[in-house]
C-alpha positions as CSV (number, residue, x, y, z in Angstrom):
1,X,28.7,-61.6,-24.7
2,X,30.3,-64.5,-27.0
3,X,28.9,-65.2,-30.3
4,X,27.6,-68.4,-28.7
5,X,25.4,-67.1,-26.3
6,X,24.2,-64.5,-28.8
7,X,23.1,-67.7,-30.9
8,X,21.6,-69.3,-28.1
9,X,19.6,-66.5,-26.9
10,X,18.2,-66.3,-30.9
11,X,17.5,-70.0,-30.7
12,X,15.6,-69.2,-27.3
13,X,13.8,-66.6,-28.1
14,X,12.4,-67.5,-31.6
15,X,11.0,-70.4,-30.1
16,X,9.2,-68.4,-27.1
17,X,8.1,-66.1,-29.6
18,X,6.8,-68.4,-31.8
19,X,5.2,-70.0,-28.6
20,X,3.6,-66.8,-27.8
21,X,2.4,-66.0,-31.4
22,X,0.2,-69.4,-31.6
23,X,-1.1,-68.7,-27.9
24,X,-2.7,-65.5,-29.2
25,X,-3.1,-66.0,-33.2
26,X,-2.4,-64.3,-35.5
27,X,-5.4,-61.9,-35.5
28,X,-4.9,-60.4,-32.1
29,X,-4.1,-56.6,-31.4
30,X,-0.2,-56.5,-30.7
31,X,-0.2,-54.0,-27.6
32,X,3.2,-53.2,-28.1
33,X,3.1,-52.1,-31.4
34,X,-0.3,-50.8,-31.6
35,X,-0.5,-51.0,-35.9
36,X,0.1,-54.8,-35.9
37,X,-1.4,-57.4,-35.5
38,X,0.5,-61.0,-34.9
39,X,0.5,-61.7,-38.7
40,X,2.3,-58.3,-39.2
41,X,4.8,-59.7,-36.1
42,X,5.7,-62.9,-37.8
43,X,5.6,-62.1,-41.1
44,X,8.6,-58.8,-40.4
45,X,10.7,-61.0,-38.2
46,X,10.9,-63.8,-40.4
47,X,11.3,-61.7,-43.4
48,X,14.3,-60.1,-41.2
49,X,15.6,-64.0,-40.4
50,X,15.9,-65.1,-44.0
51,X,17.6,-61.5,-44.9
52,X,19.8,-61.5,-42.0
53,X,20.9,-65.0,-42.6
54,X,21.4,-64.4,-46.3
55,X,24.3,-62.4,-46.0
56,X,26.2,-64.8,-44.0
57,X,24.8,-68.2,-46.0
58,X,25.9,-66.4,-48.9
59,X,28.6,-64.0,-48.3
60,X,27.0,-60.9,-49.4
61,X,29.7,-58.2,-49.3
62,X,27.2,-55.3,-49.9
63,X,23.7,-54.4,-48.9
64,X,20.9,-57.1,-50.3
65,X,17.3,-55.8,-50.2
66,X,14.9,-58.4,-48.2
67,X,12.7,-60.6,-50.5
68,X,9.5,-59.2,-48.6
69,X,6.7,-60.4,-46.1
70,X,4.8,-63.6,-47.4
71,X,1.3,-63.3,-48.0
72,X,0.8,-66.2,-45.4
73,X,-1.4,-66.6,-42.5
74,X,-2.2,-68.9,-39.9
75,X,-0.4,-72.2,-39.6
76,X,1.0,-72.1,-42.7
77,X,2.7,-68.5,-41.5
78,X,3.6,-70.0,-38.0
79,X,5.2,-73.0,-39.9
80,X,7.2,-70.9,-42.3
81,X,8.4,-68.3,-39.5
82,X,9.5,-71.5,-37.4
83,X,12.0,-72.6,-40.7
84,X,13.0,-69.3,-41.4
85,X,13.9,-69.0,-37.4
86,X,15.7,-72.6,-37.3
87,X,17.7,-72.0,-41.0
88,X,19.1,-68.2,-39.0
89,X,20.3,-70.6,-36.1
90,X,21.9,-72.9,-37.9
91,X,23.8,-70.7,-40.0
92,X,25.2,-68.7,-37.5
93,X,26.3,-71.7,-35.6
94,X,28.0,-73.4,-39.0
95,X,29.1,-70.5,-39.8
96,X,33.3,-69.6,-39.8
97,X,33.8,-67.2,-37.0
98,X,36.1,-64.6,-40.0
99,X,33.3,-64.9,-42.8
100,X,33.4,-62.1,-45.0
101,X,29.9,-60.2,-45.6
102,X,28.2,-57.4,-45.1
103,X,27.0,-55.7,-41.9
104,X,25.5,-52.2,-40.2
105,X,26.7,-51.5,-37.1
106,X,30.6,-51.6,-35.3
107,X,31.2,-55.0,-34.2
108,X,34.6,-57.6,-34.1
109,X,33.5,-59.6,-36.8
110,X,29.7,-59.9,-39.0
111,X,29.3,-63.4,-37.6
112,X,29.6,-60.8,-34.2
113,X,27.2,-58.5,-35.6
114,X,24.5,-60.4,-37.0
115,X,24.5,-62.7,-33.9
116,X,24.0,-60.2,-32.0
117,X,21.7,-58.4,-33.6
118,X,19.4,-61.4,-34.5
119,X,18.7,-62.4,-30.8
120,X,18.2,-58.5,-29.8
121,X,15.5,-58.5,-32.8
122,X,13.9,-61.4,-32.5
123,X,14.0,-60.8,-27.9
124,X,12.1,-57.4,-28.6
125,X,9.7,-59.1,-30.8
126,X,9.0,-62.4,-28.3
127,X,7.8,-59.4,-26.2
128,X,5.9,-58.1,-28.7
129,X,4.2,-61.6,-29.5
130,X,3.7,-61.8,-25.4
131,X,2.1,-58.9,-25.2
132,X,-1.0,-60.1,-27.4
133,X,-0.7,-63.2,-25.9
134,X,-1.9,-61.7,-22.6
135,X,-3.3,-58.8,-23.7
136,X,-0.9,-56.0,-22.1
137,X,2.7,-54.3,-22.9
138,X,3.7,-55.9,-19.1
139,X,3.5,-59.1,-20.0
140,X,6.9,-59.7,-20.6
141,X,8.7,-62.9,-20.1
142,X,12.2,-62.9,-18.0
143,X,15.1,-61.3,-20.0
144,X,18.5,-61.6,-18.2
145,X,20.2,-58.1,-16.4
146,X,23.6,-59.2,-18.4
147,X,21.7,-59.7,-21.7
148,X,19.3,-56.2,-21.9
149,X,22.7,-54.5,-20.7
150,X,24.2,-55.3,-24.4
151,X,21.1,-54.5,-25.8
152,X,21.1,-51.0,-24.4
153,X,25.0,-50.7,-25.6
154,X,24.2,-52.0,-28.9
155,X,20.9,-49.5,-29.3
156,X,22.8,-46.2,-27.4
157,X,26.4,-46.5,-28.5
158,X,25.7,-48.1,-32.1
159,X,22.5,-47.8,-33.4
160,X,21.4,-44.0,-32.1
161,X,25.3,-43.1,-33.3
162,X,24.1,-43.4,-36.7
163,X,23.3,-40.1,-38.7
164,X,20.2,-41.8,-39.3
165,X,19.1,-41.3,-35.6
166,X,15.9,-38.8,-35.3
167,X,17.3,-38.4,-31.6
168,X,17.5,-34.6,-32.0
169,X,17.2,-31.2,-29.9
170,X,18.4,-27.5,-30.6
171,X,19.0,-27.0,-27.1
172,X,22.0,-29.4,-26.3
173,X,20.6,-31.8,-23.4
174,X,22.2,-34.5,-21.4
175,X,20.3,-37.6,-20.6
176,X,21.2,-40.1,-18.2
177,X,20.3,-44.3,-18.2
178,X,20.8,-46.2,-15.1
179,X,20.3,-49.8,-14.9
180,X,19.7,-50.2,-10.9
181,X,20.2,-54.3,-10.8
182,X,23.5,-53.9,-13.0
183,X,25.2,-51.6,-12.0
184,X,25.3,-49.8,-15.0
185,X,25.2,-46.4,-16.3
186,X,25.3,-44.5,-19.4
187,X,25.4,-40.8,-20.4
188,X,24.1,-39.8,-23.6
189,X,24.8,-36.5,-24.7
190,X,21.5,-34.9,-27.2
191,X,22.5,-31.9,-29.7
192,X,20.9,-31.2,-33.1
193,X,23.5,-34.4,-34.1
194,X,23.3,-37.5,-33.7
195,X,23.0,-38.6,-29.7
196,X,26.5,-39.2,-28.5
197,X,26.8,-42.0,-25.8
198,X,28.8,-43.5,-23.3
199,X,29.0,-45.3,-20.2
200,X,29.5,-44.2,-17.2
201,X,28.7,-40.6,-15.5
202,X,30.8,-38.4,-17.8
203,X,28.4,-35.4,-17.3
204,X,26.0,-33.9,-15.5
205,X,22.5,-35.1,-16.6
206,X,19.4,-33.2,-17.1
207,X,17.5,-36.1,-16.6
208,X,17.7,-39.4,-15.6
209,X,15.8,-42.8,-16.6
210,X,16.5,-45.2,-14.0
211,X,15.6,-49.3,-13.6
212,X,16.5,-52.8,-13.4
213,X,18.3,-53.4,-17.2
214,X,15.6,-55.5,-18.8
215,X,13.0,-52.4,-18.0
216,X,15.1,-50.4,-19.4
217,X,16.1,-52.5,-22.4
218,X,12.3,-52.5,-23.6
219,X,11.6,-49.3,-22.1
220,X,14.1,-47.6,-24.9
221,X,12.9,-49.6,-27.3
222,X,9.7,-48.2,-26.8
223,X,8.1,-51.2,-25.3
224,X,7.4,-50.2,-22.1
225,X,7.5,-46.6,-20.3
226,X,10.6,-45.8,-18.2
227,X,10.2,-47.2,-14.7
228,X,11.5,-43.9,-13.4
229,X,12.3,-40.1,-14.6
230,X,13.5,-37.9,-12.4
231,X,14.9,-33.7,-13.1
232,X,14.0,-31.9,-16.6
233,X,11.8,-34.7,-18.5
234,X,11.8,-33.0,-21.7
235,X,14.8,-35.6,-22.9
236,X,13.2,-38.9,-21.7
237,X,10.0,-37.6,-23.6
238,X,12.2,-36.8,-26.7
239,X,13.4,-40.3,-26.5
240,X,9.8,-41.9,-26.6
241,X,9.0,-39.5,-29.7
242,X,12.0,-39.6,-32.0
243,X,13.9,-43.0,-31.0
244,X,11.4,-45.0,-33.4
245,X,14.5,-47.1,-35.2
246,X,13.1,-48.7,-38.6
247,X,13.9,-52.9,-39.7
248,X,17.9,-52.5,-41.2
């Protein structure tokens, strides 16, 4: 996906999940993420706008901490999550497609990186916020097949490639992800390392999560459970235990 559409899909999906946030308020149970409520939701995600637009605004060339989670609530926390939301957008769009700053994972460029990995944050989250809107982890909201395809590239071949990844078995495993409405597959290869991924079927596969993408997608970031698991299971339920991936 272009830069562009990354920054369209933020723009997008902040406001949906803004939308949803209000819907609910922010007292109610998040389903998705059973320790939160929708204060904690809006509160982390705009704390992760204003940080993850910081280093691009300013040029940070090394890690920044965040400045933290407001003590806010109610309006006054939905209106300062909607101008930390709208300041992330219109950076990125302003900003010069070769600034310099710092950034986590692979990418071409950090206006690359960070627009991609705003609207993947703040997509998982509008489900989150939709979720205690309705009341139920399957109240999810349309995500495109193209766009939860580079999600699960940027969480399998990026994120869980990180030594930081808890993704870890003694007995070396081989798990297979199948996204049935795209046409896409991936192998990812378990060991007492770091999960070691890539598409296509480049071994034989233990087990295998299969689905349309945008299951999938929220299904591996523990959202949702795996539409379908089929040969040893023991890798899919590794997945769900250890693949927990903390804010940065």
């Amino acid at each position: 996906m272009e830069i562009a559409e990354h920054i369209e899909t933020l723009d997008r999906e902040g406001r949906l999940l803004v939308a949803a946030a209000e819907s609910a308020g922010t007292g109610a149970r998040v389903p998705t993420c059973p320790d939160w409520q929708v204060r904690d939701l809006l509160r982390h995600t705009g704390m992760v706008h204003r940080w993850a637009g910081a280093f691009v605004a300013e040029g940070h060339t090394s890690y920044h901490p965040a400045e933290g989670e407001p003590d806010l609530d109610g309006a006054e926390l939905l209106g300062w999550f909607r101008e930390g939301h709208a300041r992330l957008v219109d950076t990125l769009a302003a900003a010069p497609p070769d600034v310099a700053c710092w950034s986590f994972l692979p990418a071409p460029s950090p206006l690359a990186f960070w627009a991609r990995r705003q609207a993947h944050e703040t997509t998982i989250h509008r489900a989150d916020a939709e979720s205690a809107r309705d009341g139920t982890a399957d109240a999810v909201g349309a995500i495109a097949p193209g766009f939860a395809v580079d999600g699960i590239d940027e969480l399998l071949l990026a994120f869980h490639a990180r030594e930081k990844s808890h993704v870890r078995t003694d007995r070396p495993r081989v798990l297979r992800v199948r996204a049935t409405d795209a046409g896409t597959v991936w192998t990812v290869r378990l060991s007492s390392g770091p999960p070691v991924s890539e598409r296509g079927e480049t071994a034989d596969a233990d087990c295998e999560v299969a689905g349309p993408a945008a299951r999938l997608y929220l299904s591996l970031w523990n959202r949702q459970p795996f539409p379908s698991v089929t040969g040893d299971e023991s890798p899919a339920a590794l997945w769900r235990e250890k693949s927990a991936v903390t804010w940065r």
